[in-house]
C-alpha positions in Angstrom: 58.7 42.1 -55.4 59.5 42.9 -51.8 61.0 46.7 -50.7 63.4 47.1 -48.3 60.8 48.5 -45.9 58.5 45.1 -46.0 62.0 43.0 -46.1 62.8 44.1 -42.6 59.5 43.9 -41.3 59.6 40.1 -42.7 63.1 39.2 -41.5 62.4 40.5 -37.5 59.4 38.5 -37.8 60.8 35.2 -39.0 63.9 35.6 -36.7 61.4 35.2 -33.4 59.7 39.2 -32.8 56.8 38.9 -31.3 55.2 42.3 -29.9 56.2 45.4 -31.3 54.6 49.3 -29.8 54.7 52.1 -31.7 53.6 55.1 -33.2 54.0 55.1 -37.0 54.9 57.8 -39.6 56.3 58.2 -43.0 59.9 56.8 -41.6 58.4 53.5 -40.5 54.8 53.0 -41.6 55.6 50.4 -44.3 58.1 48.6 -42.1 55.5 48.3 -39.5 52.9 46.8 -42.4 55.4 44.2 -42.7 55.6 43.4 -38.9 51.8 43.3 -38.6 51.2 41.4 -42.0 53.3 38.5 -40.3 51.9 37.8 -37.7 53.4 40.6 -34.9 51.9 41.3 -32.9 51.6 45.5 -32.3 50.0 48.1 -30.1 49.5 51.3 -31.2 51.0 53.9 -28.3 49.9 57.4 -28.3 53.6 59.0 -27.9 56.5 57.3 -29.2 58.1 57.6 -25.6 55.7 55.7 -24.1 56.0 53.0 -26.8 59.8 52.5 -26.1 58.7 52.2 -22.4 56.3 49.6 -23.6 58.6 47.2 -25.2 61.1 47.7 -22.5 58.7 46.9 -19.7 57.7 44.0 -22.2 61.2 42.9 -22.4 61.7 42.8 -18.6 58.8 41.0 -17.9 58.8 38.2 -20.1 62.8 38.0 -21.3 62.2 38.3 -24.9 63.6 40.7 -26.9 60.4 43.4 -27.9 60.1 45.7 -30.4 59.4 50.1 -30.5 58.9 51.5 -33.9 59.3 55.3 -34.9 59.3 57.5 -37.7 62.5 60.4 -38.2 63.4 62.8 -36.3 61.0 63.9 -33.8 59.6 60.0 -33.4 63.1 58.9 -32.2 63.6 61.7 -30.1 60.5 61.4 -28.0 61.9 58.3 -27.3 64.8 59.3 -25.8 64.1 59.3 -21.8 62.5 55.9 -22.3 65.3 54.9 -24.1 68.0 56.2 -21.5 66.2 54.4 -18.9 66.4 51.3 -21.3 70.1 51.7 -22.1 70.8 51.9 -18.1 68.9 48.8 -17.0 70.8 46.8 -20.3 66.9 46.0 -21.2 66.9 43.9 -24.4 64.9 46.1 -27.1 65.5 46.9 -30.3 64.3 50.0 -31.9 63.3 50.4 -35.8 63.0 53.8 -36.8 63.1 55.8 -40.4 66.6 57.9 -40.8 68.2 60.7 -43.3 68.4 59.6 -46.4 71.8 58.1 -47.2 72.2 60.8 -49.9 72.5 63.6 -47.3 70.2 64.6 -44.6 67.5 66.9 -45.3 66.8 70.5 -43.8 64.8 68.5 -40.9 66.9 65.8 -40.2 69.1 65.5 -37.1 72.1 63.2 -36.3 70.3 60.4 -35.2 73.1 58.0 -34.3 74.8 60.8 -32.4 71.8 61.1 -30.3 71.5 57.4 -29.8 74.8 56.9 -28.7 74.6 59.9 -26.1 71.0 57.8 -24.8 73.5 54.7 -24.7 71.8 52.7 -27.7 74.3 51.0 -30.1 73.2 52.0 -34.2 72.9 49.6 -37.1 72.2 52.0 -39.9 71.1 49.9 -42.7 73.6 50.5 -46.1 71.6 49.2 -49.1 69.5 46.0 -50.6 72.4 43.9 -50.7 73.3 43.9 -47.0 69.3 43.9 -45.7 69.1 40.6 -43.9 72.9 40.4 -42.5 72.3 43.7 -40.9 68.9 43.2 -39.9 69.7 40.4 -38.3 72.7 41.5 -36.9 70.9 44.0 -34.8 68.5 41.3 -33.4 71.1 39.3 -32.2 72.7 42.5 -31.0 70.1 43.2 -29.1 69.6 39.9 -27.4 72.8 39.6 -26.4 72.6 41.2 -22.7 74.5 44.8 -23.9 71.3 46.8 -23.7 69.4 48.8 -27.0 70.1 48.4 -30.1 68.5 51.1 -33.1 68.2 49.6 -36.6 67.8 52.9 -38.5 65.7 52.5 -42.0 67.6 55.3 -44.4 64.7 57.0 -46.2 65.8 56.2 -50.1 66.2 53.3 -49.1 62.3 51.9 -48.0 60.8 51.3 -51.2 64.1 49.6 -52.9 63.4 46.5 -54.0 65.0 44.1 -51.6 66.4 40.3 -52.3 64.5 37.6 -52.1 64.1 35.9 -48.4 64.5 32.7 -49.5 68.3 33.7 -51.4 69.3 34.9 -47.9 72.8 34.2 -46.8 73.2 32.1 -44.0 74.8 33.5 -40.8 74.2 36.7 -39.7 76.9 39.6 -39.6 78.3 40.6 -36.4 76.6 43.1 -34.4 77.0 46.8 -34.0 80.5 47.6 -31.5 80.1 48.0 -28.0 79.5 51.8 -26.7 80.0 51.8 -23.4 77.3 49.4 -22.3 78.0 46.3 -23.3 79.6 43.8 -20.5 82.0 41.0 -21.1 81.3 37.1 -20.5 84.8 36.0 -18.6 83.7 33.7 -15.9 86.9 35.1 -13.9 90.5 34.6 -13.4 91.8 32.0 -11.7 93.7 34.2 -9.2 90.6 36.5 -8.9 88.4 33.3 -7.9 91.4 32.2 -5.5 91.4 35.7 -3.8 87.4 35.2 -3.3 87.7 32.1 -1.6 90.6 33.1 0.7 88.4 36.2 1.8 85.3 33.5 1.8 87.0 31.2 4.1 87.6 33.8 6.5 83.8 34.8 6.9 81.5 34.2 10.2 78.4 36.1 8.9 78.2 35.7 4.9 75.8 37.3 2.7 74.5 36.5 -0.6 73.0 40.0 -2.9 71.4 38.7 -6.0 70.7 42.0 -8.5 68.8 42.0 -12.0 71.8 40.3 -13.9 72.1 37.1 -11.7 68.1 36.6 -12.6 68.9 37.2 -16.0 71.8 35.0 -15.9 69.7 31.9 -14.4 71.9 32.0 -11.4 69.3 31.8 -8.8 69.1 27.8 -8.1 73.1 27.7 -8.5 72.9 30.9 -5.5 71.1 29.0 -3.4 73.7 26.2 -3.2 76.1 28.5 -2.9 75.0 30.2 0.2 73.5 27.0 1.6 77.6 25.3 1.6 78.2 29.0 3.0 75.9 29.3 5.6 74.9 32.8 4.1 71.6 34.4 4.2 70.1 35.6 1.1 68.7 39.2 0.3 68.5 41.1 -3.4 68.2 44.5 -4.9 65.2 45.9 -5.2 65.0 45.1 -9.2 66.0 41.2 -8.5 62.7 40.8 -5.8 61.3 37.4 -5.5 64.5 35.8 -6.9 65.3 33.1 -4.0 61.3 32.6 -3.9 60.3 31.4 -0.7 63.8 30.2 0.7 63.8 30.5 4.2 67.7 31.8 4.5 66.1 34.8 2.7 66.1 38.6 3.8 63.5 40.0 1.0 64.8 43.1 -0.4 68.2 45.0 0.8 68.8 49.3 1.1 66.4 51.7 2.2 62.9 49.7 1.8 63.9 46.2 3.8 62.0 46.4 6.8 64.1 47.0 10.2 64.3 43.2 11.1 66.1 42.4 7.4 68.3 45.4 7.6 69.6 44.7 11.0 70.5 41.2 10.0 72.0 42.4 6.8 73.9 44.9 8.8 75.8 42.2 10.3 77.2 40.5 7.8 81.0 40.5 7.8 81.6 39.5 3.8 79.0 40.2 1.5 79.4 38.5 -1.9 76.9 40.6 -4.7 76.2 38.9 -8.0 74.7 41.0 -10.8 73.8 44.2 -8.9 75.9 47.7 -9.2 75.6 48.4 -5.6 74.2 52.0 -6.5 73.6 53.9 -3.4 70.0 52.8 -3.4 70.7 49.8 -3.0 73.1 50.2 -0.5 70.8 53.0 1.5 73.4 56.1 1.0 76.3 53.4 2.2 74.4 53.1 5.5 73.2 48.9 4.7 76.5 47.4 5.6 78.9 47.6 8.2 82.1 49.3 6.9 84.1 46.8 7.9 82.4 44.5 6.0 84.3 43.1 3.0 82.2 43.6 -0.2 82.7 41.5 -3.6 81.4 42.6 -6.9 80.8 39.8 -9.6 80.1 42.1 -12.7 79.7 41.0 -15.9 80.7 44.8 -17.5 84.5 45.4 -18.2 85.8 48.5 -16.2 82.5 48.9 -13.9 83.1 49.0 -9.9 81.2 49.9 -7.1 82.5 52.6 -4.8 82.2 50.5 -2.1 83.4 46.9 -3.9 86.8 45.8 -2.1 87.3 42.7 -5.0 86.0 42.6 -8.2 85.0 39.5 -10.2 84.7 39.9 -13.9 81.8 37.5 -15.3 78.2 36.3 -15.6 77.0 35.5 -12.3 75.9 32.5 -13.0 79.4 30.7 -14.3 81.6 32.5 -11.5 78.8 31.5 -8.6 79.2 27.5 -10.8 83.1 28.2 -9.9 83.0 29.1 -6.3 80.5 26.4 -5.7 83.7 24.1 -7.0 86.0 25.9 -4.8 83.9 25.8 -1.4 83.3 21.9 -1.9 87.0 21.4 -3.1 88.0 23.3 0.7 85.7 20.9 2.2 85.4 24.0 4.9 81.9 23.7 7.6 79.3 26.0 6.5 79.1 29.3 8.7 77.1 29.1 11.9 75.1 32.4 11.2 71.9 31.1 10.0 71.8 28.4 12.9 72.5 32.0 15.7 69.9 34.0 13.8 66.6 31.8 13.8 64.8 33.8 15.5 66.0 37.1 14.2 65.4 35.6 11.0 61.8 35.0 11.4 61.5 38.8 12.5 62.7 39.7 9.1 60.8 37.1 6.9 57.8 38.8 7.9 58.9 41.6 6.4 56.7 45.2 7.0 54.1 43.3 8.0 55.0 42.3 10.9 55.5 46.2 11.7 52.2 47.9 13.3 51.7 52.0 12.2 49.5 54.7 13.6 46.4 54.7 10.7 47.0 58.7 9.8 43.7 58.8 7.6 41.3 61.2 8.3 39.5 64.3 6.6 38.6 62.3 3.5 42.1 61.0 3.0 43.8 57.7 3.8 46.6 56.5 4.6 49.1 54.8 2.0 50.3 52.3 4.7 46.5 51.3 5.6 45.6 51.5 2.3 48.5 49.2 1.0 48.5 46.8 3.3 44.8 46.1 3.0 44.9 45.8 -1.2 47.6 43.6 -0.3 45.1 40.9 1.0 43.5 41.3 -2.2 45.8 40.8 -5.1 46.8 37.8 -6.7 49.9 36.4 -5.2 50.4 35.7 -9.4 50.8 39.7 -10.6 53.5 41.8 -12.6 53.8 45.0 -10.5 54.5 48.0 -12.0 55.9 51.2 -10.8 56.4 54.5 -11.9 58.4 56.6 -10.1 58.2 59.2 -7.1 57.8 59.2 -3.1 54.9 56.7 -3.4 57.4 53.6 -4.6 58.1 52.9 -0.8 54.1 51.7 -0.1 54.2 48.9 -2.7 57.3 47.5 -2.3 57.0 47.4 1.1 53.8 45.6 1.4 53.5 43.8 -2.1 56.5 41.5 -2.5 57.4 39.9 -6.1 57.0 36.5 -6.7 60.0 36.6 -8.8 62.0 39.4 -10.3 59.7 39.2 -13.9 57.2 40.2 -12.1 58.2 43.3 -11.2 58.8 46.3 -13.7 60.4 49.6 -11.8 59.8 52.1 -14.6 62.5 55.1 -14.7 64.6 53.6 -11.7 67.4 53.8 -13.5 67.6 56.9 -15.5 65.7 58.4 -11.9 63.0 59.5 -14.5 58.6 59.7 -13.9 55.4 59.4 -16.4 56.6 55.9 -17.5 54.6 53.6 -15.6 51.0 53.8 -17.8 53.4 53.2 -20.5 55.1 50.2 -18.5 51.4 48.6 -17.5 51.0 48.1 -21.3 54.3 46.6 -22.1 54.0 44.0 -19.1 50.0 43.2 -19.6 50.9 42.3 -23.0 53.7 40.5 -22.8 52.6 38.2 -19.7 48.6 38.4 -19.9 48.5 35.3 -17.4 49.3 37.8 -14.5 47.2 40.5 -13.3 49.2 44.0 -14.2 49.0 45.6 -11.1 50.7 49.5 -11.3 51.1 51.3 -8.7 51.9 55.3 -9.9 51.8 58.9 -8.4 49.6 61.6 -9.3 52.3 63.3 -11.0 53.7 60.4 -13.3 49.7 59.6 -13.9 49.6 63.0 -15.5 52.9 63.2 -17.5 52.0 60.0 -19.4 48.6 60.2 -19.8 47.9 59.3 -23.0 48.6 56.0 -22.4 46.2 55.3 -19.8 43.9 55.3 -23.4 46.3 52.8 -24.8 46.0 50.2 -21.6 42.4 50.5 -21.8 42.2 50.1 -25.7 44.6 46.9 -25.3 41.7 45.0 -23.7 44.1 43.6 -21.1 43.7 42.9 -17.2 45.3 45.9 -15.3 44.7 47.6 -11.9 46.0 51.2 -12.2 46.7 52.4 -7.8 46.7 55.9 -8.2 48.8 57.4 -5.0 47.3 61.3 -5.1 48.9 63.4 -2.9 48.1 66.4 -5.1 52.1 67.3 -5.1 55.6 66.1 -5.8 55.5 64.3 -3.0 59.5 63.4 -2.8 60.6 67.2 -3.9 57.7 68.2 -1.0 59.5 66.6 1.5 62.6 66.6 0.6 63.6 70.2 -0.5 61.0 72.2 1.5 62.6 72.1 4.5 65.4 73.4 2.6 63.5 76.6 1.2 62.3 75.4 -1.6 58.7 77.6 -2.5 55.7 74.5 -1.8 53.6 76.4 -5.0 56.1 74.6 -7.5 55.5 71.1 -6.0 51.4 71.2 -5.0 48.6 71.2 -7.1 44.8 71.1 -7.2 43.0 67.8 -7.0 42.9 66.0 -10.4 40.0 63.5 -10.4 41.4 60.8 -12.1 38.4 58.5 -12.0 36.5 61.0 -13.9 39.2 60.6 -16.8 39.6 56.9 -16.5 36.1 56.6 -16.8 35.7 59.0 -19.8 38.5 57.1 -21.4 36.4 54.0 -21.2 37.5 52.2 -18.2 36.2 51.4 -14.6 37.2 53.6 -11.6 36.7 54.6 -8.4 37.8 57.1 -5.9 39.0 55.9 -2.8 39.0 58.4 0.6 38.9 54.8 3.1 39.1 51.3 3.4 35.6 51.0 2.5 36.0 51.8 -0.9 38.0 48.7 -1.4 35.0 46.2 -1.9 35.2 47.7 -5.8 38.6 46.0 -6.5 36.7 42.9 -5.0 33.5 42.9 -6.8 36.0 43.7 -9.9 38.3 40.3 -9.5 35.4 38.6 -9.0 33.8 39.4 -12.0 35.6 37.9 -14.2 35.7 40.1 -17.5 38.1 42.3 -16.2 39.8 45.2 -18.7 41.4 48.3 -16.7 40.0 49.4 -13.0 41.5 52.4 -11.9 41.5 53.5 -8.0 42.2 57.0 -7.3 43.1 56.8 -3.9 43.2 60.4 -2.2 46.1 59.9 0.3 47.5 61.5 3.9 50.3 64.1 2.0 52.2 64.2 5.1 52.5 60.6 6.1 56.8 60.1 4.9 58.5 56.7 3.5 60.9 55.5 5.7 63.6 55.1 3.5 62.9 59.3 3.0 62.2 59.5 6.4 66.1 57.8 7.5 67.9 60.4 4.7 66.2 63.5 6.0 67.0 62.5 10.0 70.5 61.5 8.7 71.4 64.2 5.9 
């Protein structure tokens, strides 16, 4: 006899679930059993916000759909910032969590699937024994289908019915949950659409190529290449899509306010820039100060009524098929690639070299260091074979500046969309476990350090290989900069010193405070030693030392 709790556990684990994070309570406790008793993989989180940042961080890192579990109520809605930030970057998770009873909802319960919806996470509210595995399944598939969360909601009169059989299980599964609002469409374009690209194409001196998230996910990256190589384009992508064209060298490295000067004049030149997968937020485009307004900008995007403010043609279609089409149409033309990468050689080998090749006064002094110093120096260090992590907050600029990604998987930008911090200890667990063959590397503020601390515990009770690069500034560094100069009172944006190595090291792992360069020969004594588990450096950083991507808004308003 197997209940409908176990049933679902058993069905997500036969149809391919591998890790699931969670925190588990009356709602989902036996489901979870189920899970575990199969062979799932699960890590316990301590707050059910940081466990739906773990299987979303999981999800981006290794492509496979993961799995957060909750109880009722105040399990899912701890979840919901991680699960906004989720919805927004279209992350394949699925979230099981315990519901109302179908019979009614009881003095405690809240409208769950109202709650979901507003976070941007599509519902499959499970109806009965009859219907376990078609709906179970459903929201599995739902969820791997590129549309973003999906919540398979456990009805609490319903965990301990006695469920069907596995093996009498229909065959195919039902369809999944409607679209609501996040879901994107899979036309590869119209033919008159395509047409009007390649007329504007044909007309282009200085193309570019911007590869976002969706072309990676799409496998477009080899069939981009070709692309801009018939072009003559040079290559750059979003932040979130780093490492995508690998070590092509027609390629910009990132584009918007963190491409170093030599990449962003280049990219400033281009006279038709064609972007695959990317919403051309104004991040990526720098506040609309990245392209030359007269440039001509086309959007290929996959989601149906989604445009860029600054899109002149939209494309409807997965990047991959519509960049397989335009390929066709170039050849078919038979028109000479564009003489722009031949004119920009040696502007071009400026850029490739990326920050680096960009000398800065060393501001450290009076026990503090620099971030610049400091991140360029761990950069000698790391594995070039790394999943970096970020949370979010002023800091973001040091990392991604000095520490390219080899390919977008390794890179998890916790909270970029949903412009949220305190998910990136949460984030370090999700990517160490799913890809343990790359060193975790996250790199996180003083103030997201302390808003999800609880999981620091977690990634040191995992047993995996992280290094956790504390920037501590002692403030909110961004709102510090930012809004001070426009009155806002420094005593609600600075704090005291927080010694974090003390706390890393009472939770269990290895840490070290870091005041100067010095202080570096730990993280190399640390890779060398081979057993590994969580080092933490809390690096005491210059507080007045400004991004430049900060730096450029505040000079420009």
């Amino acid at each position: 006899m197997t209940t409908l709790a176990a049933a679902v556990g058993q069905i997500l684990a036969a149809h391919g679930v591998r890790h699931a994070f969670g925190v588990v309570g009356g709602g989902n406790i036996l489901a979870t059993a189920a899970l575990t008793a199969a062979g799932v993989h699960y890590t316990a989180a301590r707050h059910e916000g940081g466990a739906m940042a773990m299987a979303d961080a999981c999800f981006r890192a290794t492509g496979q759909v993961a799995l957060c579990t909750t109880t009722h109520g105040p399990g899912l809605t701890n979840t919901l910032t991680a699960l906004a930030d989720a919805a927004k970057s279209r992350s394949g998770v699925l979230l099981l969590c315990g519901d109302a009873p179908l019979s009614g909802p009881r003095p405690h319960d809240v409208d769950q699937s109202a709650l979901l919806a507003t976070a941007g996470a599509r519902t499959v509210r499970l109806s009965g024994t009859a219907r376990v595995y078609e709906e179970t399944t459903a929201a599995l598939a739902a969820a791997r289908d590129g549309h973003g969360p999906v919540a398979l909601l456990l009805p609490g009169d319903l965990a301990h019915q006695v469920a069907p059989a596995l093996s009498a299980a229909p065959g195919p599964p039902a369809a999944g949950p409607a679209d609501t609002g996040t879901g994107t469409g899979t036309e590869a374009g119209t033919a008159a659409g395509l047409e009007a690209v390649l007329a504007v194409l044909a007309t282009a001196h200085r193309p570019l190529l911007l590869a976002g998230l969706g072309a990676w996910r799409s496998d477009a990256a080899k069939v981009l290449a070709q692309l801009g190589e018939r072009l003559g384009a040079l290559l750059t992508t979003t932040v979130m899509a780093g490492g995508l064209f690998g070590d092509s060298p027609w390629s910009l490295g990132v584009c918007g306010g963190l491409a170093a000067p030599g990449a962003a004049a280049l990219t400033r030149q281009a006279d038709v820039v064609l972007a695959f997968g990317a919403s051309l937020d104004t991040f990526t485009l720098h506040g609309g100060r990245v392209l030359d307004p007269a440039a001509t900008v086309i959007q290929v995007e996959r989601a149906p009524g989604v445009r860029a403010a600054r899109a002149d043609l939209v494309v409807r279609g997965d990047a991959h098929t519509v960049a397989v089409r335009l390929l066709e149409g170039v050849e078919r033309a038979g028109r000479a690639p564009s003489a722009w990468r031949r004119h920009s050689t040696t502007a071009l080998a400026r850029a490739r070299r990326g920050w680096a090749g960009w000398d800065h006064p060393d501001a450290s002094g009076a026990g503090r260091i620099d971030p610049r110093t400091l991140t360029r120096a761990l950069a000698a260090l790391l594995p070039a074979e790394r999943t970096l992590v970020l949370d979010g907050g002023h800091f973001i600029a040091w990392p991604t500046m000095y520490w390219p990604a080899a390919d977008p998987a390794g890179f998890v930008f916790t909270g970029a969309a949903f412009q949220s911090i305190g998910l990136g200890l949460a984030g370090a667990v999700g990517a160490a476990v799913g890809r343990p063959g790359r060193l975790t590397v996250l790199a996180t503020g003083d103030g997201g350090t302390l808003m999800g601390l609880p999981e620091l515990e977690t990634l040191i009770r995992s047993g995996r290989s992280a290094l956790v690069v504390v920037y501590d500034d002692a403030a909110y560094g961004f709102e510090e900069h930012m809004y001070a100069p426009q009155g806002a009172d420094r005593a609600t944006t600075s704090f005291a010193d927080t010694d974090f190595a003390g706390v890393a090291r009472a939770l269990g792992a290895r840490a070290h405070t870091v005041r100067a360069l010095d202080a570096l020969g730990e993280v190399e004594r640390w890779l060398a030693g081979g057993s590994l588990g969580t080092l933490l450096l809390d690096c005491k950083v210059v507080p007045h030392v400004v991004a430049p991507f900060l730096a450029d808004l505040l000079r420009r308003g």
